[in-house]
C-alpha positions as CSV (number, residue, x, y, z in Angstrom):
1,X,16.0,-5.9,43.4
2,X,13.0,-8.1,43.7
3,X,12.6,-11.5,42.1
4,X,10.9,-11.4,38.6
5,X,7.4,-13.0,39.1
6,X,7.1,-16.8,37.5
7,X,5.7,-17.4,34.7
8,X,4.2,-21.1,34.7
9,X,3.8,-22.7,31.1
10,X,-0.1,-22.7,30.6
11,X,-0.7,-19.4,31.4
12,X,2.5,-18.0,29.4
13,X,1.8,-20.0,26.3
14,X,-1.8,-19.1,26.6
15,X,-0.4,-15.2,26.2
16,X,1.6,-16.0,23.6
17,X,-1.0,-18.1,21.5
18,X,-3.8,-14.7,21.8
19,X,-0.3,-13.4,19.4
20,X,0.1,-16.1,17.4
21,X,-3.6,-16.4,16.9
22,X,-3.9,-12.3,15.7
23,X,-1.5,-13.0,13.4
24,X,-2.8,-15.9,12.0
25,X,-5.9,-13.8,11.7
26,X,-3.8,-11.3,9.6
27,X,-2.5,-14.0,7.4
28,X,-6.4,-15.2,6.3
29,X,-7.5,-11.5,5.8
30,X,-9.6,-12.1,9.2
31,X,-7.8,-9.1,10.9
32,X,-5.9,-5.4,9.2
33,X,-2.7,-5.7,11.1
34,X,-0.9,-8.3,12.5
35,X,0.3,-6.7,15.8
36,X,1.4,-3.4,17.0
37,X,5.1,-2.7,18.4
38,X,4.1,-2.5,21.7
39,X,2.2,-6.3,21.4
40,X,5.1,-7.4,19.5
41,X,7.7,-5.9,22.5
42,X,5.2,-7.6,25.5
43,X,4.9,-11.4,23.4
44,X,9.2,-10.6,23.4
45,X,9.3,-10.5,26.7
46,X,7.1,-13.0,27.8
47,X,9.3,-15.7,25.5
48,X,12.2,-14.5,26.8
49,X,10.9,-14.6,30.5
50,X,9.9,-17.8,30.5
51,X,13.4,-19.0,28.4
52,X,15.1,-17.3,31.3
53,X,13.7,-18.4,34.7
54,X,15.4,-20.6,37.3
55,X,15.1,-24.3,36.6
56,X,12.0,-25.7,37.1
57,X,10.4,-22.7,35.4
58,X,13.1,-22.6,32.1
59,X,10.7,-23.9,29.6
60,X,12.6,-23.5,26.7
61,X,12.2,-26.7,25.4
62,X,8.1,-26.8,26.0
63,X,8.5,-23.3,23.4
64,X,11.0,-24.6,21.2
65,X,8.1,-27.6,20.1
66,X,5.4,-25.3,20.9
67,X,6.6,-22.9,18.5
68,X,7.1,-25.8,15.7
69,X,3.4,-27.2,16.2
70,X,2.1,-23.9,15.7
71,X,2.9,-24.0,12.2
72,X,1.9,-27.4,12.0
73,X,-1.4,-26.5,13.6
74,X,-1.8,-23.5,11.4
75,X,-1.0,-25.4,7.9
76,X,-3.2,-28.5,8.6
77,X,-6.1,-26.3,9.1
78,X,-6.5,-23.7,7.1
79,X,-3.3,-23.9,4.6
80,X,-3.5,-27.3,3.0
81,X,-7.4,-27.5,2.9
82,X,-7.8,-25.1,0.7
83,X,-4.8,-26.4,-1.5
84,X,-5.3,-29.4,-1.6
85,X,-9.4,-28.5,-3.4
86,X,-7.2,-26.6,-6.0
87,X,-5.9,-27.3,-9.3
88,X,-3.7,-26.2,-12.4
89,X,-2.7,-22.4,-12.8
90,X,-5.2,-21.7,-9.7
91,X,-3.5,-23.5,-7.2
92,X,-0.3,-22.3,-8.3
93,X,-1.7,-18.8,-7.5
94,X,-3.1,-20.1,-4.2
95,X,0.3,-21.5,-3.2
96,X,2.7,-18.7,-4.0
97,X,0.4,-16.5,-1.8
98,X,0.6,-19.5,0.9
99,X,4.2,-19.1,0.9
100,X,4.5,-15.6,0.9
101,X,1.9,-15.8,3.6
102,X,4.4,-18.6,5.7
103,X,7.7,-17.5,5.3
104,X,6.2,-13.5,6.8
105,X,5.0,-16.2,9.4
106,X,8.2,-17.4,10.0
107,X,9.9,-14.1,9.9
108,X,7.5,-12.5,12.8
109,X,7.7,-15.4,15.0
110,X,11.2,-16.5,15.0
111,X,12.3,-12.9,15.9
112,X,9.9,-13.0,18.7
113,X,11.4,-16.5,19.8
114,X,14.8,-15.5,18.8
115,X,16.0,-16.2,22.3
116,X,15.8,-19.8,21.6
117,X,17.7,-19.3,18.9
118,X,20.9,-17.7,20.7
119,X,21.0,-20.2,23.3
120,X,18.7,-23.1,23.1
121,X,19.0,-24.3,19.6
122,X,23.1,-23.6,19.9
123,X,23.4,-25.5,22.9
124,X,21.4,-28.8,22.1
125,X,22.5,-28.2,18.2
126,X,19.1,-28.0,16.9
127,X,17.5,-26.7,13.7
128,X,17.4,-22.6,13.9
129,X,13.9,-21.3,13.9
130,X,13.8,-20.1,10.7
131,X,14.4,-23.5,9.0
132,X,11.9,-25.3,11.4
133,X,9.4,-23.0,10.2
134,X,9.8,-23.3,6.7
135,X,10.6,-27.4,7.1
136,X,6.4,-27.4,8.4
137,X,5.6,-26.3,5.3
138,X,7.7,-28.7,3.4
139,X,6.8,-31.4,5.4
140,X,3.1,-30.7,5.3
141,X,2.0,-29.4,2.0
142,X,5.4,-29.6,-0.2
143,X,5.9,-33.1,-0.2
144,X,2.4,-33.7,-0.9
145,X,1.7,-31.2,-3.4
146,X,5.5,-31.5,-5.3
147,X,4.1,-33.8,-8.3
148,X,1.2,-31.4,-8.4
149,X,3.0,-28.7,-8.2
150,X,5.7,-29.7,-11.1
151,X,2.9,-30.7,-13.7
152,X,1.1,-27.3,-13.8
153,X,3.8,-25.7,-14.0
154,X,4.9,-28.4,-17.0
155,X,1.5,-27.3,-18.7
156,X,2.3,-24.0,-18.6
157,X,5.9,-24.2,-20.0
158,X,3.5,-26.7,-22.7
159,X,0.9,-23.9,-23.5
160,X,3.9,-21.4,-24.2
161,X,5.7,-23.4,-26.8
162,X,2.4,-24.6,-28.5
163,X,2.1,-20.6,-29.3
164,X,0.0,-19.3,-26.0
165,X,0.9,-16.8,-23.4
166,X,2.6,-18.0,-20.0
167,X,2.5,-16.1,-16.5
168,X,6.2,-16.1,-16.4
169,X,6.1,-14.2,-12.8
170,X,4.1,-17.0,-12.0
171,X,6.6,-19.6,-13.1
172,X,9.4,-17.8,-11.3
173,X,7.6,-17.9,-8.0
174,X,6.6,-21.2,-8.3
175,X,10.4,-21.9,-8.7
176,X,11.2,-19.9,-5.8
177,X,9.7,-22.4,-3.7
178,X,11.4,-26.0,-5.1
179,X,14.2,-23.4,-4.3
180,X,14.1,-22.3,-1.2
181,X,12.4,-25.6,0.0
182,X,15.8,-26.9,-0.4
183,X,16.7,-24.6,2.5
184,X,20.6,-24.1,1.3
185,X,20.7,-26.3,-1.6
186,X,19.4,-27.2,-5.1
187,X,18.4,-30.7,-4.4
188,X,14.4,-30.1,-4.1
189,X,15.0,-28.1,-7.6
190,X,16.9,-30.3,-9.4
191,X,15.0,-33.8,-8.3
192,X,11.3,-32.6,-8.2
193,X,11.2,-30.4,-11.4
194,X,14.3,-29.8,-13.3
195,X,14.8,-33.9,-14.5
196,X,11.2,-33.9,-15.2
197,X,11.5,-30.5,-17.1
198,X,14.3,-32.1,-19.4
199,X,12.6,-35.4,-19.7
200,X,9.1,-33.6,-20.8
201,X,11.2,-30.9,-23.5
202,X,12.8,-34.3,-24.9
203,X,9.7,-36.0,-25.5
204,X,7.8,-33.2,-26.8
205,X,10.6,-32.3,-29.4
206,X,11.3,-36.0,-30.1
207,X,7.2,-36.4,-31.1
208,X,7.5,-32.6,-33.2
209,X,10.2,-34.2,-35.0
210,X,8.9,-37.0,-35.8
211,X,5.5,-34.9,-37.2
212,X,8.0,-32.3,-39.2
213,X,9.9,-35.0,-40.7
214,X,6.2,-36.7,-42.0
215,X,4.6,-33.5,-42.9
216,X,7.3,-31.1,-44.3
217,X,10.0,-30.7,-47.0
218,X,14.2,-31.0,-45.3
219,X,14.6,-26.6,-45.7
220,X,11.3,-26.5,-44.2
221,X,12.0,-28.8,-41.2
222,X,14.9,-27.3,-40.5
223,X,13.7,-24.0,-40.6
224,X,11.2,-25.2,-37.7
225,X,13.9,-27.4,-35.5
226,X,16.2,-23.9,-35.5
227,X,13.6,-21.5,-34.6
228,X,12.2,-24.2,-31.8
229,X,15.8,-24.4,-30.9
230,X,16.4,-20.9,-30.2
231,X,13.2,-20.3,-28.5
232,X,13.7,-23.2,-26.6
233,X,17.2,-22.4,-25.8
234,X,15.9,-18.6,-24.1
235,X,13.0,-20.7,-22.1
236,X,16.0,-23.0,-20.8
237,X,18.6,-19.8,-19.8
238,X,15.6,-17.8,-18.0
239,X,14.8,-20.4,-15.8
240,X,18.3,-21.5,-15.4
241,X,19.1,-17.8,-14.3
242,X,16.0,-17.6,-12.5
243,X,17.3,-20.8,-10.3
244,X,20.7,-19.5,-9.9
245,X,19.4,-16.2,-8.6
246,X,17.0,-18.2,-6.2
247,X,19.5,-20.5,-5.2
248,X,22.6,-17.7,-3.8
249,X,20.0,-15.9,-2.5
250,X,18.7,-18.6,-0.4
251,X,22.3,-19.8,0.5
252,X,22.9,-16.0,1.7
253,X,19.8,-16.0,3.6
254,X,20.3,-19.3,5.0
255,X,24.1,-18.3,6.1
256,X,22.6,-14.9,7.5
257,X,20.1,-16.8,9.5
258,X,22.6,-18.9,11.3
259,X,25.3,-15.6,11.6
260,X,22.5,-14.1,13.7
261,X,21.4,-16.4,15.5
262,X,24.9,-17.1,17.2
């Protein structure tokens, strides 16, 4: 059988970036389709060519931080510009279709890289793909966009109880992401909107009360403090639910990730 023919690095990873670079095409509505079966099956094999070659031609390490910065790359460009120029329920739109346009990102890739995962990333106990592509994102645009983030969505759960309508699909999207940020755990959730979603609802019923008590007769104000209650107490369930569902289904993707990658 004859010897498989080298790949050196440059010209490999320029093959792979003419991939990476359709599919980021794709993701800005530059392109139809991100790549057909038979791309997808050559930009494999090229990855796991170059993973596999005699040392000095194993450049699995060069891919594994290649890989990484093309996120970075990706999201510094053309994902938090156009965040970052947002505001209020608009860039809450803007960023739930920035996330649904990373993680399909990170699903594509780290199947084409998934040799790194099997061998590389196991051997030198390094983050799984998966997570390394979603901790760009995190890094990049959640930590700087989290306070932004937490007080739209604040003045949307506002706008609702002072009478008006709220995108609740919105909302639960929104959610998704302190979620799933958290890759595994509730921690992003619970200290980047949940206390400040408890501290806000105290305030706001502390200063109602205070108006009810000036402006109304004692059957009247209670008749206001047990219908705020109970509308109050359905707001608080659904997005508790809807954070419980997020969060077991991000542990049991989480878990999946790391089952198939060993």
């Amino acid at each position: 059988m004859m010897d498989r023919e080298i790949i050196e690095l440059e010209p490999g990873w320029t093959q792979c970036r003419q991939y990476i670079d359709k599919l980021i095409k794709f993701l800005e509505k530059e392109s139809p389709c991100a790549f057909t079966s038979e791309e997808y099956m050559k930009f494999y094999t090229i990855v796991y060519n170059m993973c596999t070659q005699k040392n000095p031609y194993d450049f699995s390490s060069e891919l594994y931080q290649r890989y990484r910065d093309s996120f970075t790359s990706y999201i510094e460009a053309k994902v938090a510009p156009v965040l970052l120029e947002k505001n209020g329920e608009a860039m809450l739109h803007e960023l739930t279709t920035r996330w649904e346009n990373h993680k399909l990102m990170v699903r594509l890739l780290s199947r084409i890289f998934k040799y790194l995962d099997r061998y590389y990333v196991s051997r030198y106990n390094l983050d799984f793909l998966n997570d390394v592509g979603l901790m760009c994102f995190r890094d990049i645009v959640y930590e700087e966009m989290k306070p932004t983030m937490k007080n739209a969505v604040l003045s949307l759960v506002l706008k609702e109880r002072e009478g008006e309508q709220m995108d609740r699909q919105l909302v639960k999207t929104v959610l998704e992401i302190f979620v799933e940020i958290g890759l595994g755990n509730m921690s992003s959730y619970q200290d980047d909107f949940e206390k400040y979603l408890l501290e806000e609802t105290s305030l706001y019923y502390k200063n109602k009360a205070s108006e009810w008590i000036e402006e109304d007769s004692c059957p009247t104000y209670m008749i206001k403090a047990e219908k705020c209650l109970e509308l109050e107490k359905d707001r608080v369930n659904q997005v508790q639910q809807i954070a419980t569902e997020l969060a077991g289904a991000s542990s049991a993707a989480g878990e999946a990730s790391g089952g198939a990658a060993a």
